[in-house]
PDB file of N, CA, C and O in Angstrom:
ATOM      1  N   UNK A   1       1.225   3.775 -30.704  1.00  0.00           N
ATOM      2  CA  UNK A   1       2.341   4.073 -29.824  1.00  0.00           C
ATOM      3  C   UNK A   1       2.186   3.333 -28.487  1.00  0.00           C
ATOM      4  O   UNK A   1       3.097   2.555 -28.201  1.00  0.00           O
ATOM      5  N   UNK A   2       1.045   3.478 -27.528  1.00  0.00           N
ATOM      6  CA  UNK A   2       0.737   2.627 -26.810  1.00  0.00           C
ATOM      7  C   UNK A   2       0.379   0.840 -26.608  1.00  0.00           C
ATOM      8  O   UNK A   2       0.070   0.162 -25.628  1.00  0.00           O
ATOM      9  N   UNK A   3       0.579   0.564 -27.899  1.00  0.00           N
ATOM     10  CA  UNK A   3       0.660  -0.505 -28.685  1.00  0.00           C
ATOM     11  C   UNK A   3       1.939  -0.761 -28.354  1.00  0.00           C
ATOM     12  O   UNK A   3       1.990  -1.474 -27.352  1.00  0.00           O
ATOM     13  N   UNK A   4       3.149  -0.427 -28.852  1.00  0.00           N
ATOM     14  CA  UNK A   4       4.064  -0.748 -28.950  1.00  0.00           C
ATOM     15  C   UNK A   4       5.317  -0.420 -27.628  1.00  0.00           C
ATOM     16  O   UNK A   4       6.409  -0.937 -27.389  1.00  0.00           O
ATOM     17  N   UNK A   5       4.695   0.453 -27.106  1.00  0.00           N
ATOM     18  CA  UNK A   5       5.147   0.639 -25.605  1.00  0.00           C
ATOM     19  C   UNK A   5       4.633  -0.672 -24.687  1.00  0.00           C
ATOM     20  O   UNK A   5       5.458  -1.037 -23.850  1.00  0.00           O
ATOM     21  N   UNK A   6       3.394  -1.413 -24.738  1.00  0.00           N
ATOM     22  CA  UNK A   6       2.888  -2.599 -23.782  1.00  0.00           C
ATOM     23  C   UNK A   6       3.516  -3.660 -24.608  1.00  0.00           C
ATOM     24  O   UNK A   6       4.044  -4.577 -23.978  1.00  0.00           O
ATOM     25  N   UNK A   7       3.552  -3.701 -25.829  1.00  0.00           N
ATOM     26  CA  UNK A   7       4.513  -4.952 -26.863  1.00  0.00           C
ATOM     27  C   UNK A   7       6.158  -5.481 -25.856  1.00  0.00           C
ATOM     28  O   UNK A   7       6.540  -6.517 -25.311  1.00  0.00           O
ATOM     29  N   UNK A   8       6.761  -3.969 -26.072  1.00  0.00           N
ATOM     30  CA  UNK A   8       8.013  -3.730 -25.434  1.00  0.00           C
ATOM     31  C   UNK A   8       8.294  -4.222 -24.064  1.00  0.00           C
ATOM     32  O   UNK A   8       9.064  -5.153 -23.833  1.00  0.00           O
ATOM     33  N   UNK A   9       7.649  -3.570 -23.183  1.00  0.00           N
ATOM     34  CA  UNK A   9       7.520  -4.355 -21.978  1.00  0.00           C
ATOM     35  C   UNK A   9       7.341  -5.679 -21.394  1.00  0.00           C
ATOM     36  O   UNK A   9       8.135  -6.233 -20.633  1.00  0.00           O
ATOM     37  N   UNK A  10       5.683  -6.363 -22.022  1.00  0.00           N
ATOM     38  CA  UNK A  10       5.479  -7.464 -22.031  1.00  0.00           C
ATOM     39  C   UNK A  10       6.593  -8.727 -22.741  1.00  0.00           C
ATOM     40  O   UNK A  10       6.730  -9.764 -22.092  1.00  0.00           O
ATOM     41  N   UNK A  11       7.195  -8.602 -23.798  1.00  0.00           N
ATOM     42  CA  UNK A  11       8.200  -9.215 -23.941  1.00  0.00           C
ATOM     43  C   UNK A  11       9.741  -9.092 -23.428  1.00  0.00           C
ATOM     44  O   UNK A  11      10.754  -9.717 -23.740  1.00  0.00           O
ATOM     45  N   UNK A  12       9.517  -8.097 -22.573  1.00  0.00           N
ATOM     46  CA  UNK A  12      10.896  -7.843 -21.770  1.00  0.00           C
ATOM     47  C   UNK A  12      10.560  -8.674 -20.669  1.00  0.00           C
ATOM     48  O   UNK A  12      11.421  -9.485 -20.329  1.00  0.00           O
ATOM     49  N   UNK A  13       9.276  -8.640 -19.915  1.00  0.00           N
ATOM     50  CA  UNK A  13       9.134  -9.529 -18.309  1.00  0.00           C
ATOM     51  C   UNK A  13       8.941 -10.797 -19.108  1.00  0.00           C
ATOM     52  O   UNK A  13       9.521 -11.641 -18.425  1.00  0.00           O
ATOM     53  N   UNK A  14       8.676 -11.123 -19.685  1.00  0.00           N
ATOM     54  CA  UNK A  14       8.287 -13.031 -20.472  1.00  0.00           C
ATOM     55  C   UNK A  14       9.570 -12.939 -20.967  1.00  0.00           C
ATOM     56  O   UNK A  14       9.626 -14.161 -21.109  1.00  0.00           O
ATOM     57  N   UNK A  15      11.089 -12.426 -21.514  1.00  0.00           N
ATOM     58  CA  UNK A  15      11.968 -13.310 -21.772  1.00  0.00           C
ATOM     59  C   UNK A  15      12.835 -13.141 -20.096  1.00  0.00           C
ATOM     60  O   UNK A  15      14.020 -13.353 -19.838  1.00  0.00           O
ATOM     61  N   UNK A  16      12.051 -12.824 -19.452  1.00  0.00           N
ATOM     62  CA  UNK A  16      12.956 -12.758 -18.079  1.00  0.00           C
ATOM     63  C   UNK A  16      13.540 -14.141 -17.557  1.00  0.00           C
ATOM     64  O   UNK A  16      12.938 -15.154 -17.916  1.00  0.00           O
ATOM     65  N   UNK A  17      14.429 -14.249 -16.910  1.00  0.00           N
ATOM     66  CA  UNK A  17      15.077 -15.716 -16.047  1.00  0.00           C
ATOM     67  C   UNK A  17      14.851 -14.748 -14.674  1.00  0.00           C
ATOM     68  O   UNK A  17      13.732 -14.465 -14.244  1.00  0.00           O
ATOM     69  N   UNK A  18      16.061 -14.317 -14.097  1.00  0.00           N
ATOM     70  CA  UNK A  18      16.074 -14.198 -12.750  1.00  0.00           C
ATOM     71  C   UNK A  18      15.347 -12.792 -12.404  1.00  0.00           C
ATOM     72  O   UNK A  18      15.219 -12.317 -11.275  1.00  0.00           O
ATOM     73  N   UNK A  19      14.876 -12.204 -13.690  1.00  0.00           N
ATOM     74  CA  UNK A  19      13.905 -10.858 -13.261  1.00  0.00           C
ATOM     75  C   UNK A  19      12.756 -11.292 -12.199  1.00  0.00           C
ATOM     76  O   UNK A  19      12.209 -10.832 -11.196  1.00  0.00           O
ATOM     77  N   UNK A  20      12.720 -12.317 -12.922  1.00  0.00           N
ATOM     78  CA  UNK A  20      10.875 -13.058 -12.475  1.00  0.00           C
ATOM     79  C   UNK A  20      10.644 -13.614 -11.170  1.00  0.00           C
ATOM     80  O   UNK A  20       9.619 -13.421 -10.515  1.00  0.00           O
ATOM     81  N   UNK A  21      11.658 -14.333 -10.799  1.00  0.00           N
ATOM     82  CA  UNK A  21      12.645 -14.393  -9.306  1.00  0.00           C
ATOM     83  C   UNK A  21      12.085 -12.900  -8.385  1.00  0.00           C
ATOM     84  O   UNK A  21      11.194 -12.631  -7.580  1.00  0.00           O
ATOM     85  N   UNK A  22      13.225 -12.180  -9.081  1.00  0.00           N
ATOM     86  CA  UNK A  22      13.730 -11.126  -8.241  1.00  0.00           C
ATOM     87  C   UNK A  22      11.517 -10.400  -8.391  1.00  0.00           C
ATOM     88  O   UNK A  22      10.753 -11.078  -7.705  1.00  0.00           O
ATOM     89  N   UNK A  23      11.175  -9.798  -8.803  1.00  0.00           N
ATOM     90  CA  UNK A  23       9.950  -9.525  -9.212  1.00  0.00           C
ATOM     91  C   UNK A  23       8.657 -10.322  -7.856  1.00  0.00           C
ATOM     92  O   UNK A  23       7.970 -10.006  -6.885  1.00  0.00           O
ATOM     93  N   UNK A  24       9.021 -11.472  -8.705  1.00  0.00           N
ATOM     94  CA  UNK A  24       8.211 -11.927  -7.307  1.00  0.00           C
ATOM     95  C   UNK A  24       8.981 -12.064  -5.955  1.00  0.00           C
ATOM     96  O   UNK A  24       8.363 -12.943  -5.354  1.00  0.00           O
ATOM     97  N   UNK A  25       9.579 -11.821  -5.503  1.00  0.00           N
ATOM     98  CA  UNK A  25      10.182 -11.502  -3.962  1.00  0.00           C
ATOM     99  C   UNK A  25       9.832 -10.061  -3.918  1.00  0.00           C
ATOM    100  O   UNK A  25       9.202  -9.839  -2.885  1.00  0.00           O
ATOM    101  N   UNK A  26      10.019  -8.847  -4.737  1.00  0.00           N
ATOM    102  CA  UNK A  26       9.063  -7.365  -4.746  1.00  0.00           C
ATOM    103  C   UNK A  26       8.212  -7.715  -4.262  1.00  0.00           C
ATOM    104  O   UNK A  26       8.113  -7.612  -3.039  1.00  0.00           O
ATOM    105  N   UNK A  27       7.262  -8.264  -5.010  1.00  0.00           N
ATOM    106  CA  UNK A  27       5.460  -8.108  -4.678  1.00  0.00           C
ATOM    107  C   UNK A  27       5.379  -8.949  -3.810  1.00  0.00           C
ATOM    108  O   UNK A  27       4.174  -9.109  -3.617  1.00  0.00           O
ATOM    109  N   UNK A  28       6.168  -9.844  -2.906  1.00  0.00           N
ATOM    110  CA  UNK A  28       5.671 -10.644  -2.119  1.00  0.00           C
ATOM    111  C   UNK A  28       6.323 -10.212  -0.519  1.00  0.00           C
ATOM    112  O   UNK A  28       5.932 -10.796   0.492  1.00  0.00           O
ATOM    113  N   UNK A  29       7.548  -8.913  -0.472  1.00  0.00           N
ATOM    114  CA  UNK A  29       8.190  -7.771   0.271  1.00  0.00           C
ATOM    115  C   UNK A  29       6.753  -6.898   0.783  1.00  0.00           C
ATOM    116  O   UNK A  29       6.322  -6.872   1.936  1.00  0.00           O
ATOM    117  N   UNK A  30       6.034  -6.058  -0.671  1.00  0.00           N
ATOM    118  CA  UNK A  30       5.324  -5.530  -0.793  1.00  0.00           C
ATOM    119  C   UNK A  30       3.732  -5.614  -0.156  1.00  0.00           C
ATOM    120  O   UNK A  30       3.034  -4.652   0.162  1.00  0.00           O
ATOM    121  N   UNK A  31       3.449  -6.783  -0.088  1.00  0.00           N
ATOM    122  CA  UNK A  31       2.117  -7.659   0.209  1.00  0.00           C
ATOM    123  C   UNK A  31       2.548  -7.767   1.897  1.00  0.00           C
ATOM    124  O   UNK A  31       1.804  -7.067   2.584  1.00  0.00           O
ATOM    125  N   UNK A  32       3.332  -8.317   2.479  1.00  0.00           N
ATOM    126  CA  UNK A  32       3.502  -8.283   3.687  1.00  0.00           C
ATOM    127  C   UNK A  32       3.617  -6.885   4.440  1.00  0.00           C
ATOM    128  O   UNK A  32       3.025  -6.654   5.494  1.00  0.00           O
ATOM    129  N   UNK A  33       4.435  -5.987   3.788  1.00  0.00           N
ATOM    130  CA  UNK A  33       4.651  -4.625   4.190  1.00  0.00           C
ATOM    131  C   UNK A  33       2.988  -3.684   4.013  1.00  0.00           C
ATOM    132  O   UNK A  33       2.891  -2.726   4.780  1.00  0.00           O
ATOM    133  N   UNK A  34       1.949  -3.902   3.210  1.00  0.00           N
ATOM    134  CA  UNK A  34       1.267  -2.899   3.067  1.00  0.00           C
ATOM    135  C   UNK A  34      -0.160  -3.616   3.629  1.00  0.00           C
ATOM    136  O   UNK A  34      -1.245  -3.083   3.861  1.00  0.00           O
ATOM    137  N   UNK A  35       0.280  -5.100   3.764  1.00  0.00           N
ATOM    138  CA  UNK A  35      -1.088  -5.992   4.266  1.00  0.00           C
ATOM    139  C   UNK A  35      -1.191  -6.556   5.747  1.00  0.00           C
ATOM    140  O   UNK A  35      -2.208  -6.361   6.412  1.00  0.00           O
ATOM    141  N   UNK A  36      -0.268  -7.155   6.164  1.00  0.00           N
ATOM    142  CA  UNK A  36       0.293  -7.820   7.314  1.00  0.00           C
ATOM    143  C   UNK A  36       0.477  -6.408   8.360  1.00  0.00           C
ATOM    144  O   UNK A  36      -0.182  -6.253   9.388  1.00  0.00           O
ATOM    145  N   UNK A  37       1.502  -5.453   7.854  1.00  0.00           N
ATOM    146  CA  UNK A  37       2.090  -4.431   8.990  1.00  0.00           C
ATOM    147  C   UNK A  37       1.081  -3.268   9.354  1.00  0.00           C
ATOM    148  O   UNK A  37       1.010  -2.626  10.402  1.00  0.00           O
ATOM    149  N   UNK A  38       0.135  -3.151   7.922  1.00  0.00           N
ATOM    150  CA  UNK A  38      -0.813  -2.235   8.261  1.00  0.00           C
ATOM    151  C   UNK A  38      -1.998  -2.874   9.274  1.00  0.00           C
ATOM    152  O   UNK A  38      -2.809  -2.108   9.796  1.00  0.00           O
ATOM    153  N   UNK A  39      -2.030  -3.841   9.439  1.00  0.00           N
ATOM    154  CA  UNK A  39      -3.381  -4.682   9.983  1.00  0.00           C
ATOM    155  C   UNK A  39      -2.832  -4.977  11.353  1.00  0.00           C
ATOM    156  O   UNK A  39      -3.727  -5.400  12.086  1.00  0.00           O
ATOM    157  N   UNK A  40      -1.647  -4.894  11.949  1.00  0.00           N
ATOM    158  CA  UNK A  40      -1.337  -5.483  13.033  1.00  0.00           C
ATOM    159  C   UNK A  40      -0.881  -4.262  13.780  1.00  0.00           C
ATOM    160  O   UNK A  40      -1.128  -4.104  14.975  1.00  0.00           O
ATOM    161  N   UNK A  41      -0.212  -3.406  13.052  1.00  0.00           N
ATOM    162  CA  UNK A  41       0.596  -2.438  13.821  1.00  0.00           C
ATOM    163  C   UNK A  41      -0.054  -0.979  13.455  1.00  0.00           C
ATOM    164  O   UNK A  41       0.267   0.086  13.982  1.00  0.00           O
ATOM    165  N   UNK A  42      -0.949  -1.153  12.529  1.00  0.00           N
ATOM    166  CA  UNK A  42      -1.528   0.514  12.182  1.00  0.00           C
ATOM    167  C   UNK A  42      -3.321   0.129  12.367  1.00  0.00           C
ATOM    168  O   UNK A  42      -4.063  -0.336  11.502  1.00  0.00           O
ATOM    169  N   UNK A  43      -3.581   0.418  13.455  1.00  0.00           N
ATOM    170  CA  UNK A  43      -4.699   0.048  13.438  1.00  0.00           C
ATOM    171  C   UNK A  43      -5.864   1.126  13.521  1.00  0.00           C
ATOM    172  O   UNK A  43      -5.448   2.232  13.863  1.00  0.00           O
ATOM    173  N   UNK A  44      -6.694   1.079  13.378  1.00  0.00           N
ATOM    174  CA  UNK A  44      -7.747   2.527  13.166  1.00  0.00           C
ATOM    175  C   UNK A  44      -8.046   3.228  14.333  1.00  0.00           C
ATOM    176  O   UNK A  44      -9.119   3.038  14.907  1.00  0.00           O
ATOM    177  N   UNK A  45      -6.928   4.295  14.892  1.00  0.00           N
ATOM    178  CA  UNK A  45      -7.533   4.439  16.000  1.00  0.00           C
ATOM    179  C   UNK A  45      -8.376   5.078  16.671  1.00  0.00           C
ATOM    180  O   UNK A  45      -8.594   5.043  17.882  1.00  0.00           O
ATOM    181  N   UNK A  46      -9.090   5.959  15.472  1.00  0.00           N
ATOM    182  CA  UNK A  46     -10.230   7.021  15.438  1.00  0.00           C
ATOM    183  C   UNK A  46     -11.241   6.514  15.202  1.00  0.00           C
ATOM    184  O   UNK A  46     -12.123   7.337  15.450  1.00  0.00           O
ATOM    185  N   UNK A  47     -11.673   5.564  14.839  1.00  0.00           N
ATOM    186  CA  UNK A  47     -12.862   4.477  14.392  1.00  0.00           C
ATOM    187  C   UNK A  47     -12.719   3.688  16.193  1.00  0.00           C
ATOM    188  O   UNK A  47     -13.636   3.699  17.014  1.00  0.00           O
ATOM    189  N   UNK A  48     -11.693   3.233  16.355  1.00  0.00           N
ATOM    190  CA  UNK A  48     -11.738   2.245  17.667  1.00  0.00           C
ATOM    191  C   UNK A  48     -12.233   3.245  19.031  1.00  0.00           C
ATOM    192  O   UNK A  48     -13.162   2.981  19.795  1.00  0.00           O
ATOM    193  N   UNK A  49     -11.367   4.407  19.086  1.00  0.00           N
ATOM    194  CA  UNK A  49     -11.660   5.468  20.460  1.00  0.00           C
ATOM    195  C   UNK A  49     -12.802   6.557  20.285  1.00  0.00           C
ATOM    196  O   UNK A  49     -13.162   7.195  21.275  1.00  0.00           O
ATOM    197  N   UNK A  50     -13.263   6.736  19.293  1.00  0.00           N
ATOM    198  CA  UNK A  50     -14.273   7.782  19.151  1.00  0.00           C
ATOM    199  C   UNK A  50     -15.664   7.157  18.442  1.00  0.00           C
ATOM    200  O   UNK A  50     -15.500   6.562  17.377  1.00  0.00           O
ATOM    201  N   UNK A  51     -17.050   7.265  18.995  1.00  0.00           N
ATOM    202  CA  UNK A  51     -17.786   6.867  18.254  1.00  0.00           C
ATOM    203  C   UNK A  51     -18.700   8.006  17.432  1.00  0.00           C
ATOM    204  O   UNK A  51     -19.714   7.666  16.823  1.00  0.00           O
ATOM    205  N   UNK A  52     -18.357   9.026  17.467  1.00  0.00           N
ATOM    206  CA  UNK A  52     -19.126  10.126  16.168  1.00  0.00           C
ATOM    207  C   UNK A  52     -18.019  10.514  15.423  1.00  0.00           C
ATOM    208  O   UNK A  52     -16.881  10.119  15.674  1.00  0.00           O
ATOM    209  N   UNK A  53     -18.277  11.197  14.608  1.00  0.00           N
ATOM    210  CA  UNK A  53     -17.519  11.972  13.823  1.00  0.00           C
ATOM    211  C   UNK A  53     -17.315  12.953  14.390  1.00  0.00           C
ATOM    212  O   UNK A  53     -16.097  13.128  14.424  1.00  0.00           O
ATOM    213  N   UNK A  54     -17.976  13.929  15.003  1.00  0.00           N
ATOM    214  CA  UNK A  54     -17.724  14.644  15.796  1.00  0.00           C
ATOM    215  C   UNK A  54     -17.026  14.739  16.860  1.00  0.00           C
ATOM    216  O   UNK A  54     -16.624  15.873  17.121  1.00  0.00           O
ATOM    217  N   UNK A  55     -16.705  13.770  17.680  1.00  0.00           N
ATOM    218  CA  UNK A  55     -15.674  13.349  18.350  1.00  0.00           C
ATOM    219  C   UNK A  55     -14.468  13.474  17.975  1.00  0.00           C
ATOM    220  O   UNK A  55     -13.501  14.037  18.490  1.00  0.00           O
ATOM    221  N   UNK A  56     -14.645  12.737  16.763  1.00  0.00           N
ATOM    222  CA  UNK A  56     -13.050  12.645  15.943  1.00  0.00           C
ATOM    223  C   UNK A  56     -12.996  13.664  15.644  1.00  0.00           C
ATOM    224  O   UNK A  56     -11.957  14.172  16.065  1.00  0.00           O
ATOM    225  N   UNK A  57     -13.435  14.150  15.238  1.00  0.00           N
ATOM    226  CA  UNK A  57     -12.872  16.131  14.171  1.00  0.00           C
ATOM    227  C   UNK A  57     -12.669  16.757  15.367  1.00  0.00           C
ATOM    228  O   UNK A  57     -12.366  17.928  15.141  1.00  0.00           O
ATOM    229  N   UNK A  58     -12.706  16.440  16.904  1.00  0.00           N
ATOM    230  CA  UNK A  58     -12.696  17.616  17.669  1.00  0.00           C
ATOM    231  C   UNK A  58     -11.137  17.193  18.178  1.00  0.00           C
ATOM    232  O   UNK A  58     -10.176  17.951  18.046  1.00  0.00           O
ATOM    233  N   UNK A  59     -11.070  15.990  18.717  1.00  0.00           N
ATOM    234  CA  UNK A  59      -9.940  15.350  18.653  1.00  0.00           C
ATOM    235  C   UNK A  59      -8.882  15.868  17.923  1.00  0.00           C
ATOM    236  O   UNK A  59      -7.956  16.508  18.422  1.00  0.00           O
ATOM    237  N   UNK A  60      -9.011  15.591  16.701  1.00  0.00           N
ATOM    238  CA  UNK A  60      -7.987  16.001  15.575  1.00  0.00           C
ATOM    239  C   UNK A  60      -7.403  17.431  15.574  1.00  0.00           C
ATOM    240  O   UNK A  60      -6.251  17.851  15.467  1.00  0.00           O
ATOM    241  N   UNK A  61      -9.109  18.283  15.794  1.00  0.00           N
ATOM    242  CA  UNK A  61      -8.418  19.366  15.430  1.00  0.00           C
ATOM    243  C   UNK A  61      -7.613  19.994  16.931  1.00  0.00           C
ATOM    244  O   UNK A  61      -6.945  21.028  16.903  1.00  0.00           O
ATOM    245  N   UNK A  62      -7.853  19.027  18.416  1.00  0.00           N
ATOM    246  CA  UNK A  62      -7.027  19.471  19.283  1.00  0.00           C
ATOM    247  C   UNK A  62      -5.548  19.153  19.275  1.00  0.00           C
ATOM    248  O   UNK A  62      -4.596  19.853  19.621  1.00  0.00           O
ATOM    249  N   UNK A  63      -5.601  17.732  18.720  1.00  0.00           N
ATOM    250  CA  UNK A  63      -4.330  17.471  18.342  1.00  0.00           C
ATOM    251  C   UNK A  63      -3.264  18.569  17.246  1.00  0.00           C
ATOM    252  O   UNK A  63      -2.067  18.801  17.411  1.00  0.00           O
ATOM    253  N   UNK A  64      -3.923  18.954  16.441  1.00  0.00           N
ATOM    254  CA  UNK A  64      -3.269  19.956  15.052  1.00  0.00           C
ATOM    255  C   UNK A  64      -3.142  21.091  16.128  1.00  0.00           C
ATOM    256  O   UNK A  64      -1.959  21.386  16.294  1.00  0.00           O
ATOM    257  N   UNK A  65      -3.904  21.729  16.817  1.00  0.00           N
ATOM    258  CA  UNK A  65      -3.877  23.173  17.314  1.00  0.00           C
ATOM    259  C   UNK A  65      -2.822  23.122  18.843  1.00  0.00           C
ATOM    260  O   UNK A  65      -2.595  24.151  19.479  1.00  0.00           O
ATOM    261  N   UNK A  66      -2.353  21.964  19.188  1.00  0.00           N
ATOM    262  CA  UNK A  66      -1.491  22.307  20.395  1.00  0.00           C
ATOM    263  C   UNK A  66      -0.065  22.766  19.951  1.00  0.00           C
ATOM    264  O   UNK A  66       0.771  23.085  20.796  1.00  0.00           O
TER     265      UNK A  66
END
């Protein structure tokens, strides 16, 4: 059954024309959005401002409790 479910698929993306197009502009949307935006604009900021762990968990949990 799982045989024939990866059969199905795999010959659905290989007789593709403009799927394969459209497909790679996804993963290449995708790659900028989760690689590029996380690295520039989400940056670690509990690793950068706190140097124990303890720091951070106290932090956090002042932040959660106000």
């Amino acid at each position: 059954m799982l045989k024939n479910i990866f059969q199905f698929y795999f010959q659905g993306f290989k007789n593709m024309t403009i799927g394969k197009k459209l497909w790679t502009i996804i993963i290449i949307k995708l790659g900028i959005i989760f690689l590029i935006l996380k690295l520039f604009f989400f940056p670690n900021f509990l690793n950068t401002n706190f140097k124990t762990d303890e720091e951070r968990s106290n932090y956090i949990i002042n932040q959660l409790t106000k």
